[in-house]
N, C-alpha and C positions, 0 to 999 in steps of 0.2 A: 222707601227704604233709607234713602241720602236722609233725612228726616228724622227717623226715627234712632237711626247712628248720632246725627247732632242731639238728639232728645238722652239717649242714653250717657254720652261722653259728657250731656251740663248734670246727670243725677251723679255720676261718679265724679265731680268734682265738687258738687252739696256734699255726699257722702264722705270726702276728704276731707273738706272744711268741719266737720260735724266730728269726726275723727281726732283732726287736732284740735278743737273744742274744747271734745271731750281729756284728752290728755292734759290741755291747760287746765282745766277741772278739776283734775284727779290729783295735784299739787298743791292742792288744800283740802282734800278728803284725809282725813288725819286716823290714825291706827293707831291706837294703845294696846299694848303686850306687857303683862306681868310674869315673873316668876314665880311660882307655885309658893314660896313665903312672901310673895311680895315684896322681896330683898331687890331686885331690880325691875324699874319701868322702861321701856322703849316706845315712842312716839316718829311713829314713820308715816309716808305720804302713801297715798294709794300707787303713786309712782316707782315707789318701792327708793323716795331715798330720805336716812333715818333724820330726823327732826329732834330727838334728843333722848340722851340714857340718864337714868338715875338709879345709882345703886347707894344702896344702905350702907351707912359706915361699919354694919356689923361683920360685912364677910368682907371688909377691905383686907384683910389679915388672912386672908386663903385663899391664894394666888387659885388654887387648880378650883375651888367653889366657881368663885367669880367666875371663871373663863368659861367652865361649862354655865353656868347659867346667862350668862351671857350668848353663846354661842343657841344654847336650847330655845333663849328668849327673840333673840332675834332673827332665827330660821321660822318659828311659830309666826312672828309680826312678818315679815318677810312671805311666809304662805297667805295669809289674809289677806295683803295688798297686792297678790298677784292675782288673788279669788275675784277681787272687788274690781283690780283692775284689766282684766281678760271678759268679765261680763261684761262690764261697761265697756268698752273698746266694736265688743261684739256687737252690742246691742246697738249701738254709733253705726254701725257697717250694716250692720242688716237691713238698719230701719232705713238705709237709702239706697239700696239696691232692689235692682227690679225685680220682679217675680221670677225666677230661671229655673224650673224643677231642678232639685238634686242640691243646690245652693244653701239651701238655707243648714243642711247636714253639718255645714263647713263654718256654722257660728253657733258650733251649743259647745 
């Protein structure tokens, strides 16, 4: 049993190293998000932090344009990179934990 305790406490510290890995990973998985005219880009990390905005000089001159599209464009990049990064996180955890009925529920 003392054994199989030590066997399990070295997979759940593979499975944390694999974990923060995976996070240093996901800070060069890069996410592009457009606005439906392509009037602004956003470039975020899978980590969810933004890498850079470009907006068109055409809607510089409509304060309330910009801010919703801004706002629309970066909630949309912002869901992606939580998509990409909650898989991957999961996928990190799972693949190093041991068989436990009922566990694997708790990574989809």
């Amino acid at each position: 049993m003392f054994g199989d305790m030590m066997g399990m406490m070295g997979k759940l510290k593979e499975t944390q190293q694999k974990v923060e890995e995976t996070k240093q990973r996901l800070n060069t998985v890069l996410i592009d998000e457009k606005s439906i005219d392509n009037a602004i880009k956003v470039t975020i990390t899978a980590n969810r932090t933004i890498k850079s905005i470009e907006i068109d000089e055409s809607i510089l001159n409509d304060k309330e344009q910009l801010e919703d599209y801004l706002i629309i464009t970066l909630n949309k990049a912002i869901e992606k990179a939580t998509q990409v990064n909650e898989t991957e996180l999961a996928a990190a955890a799972k693949d190093g934990l041991p068989n436990i009925p009922g566990m694997d529920s708790l990574f989809k």
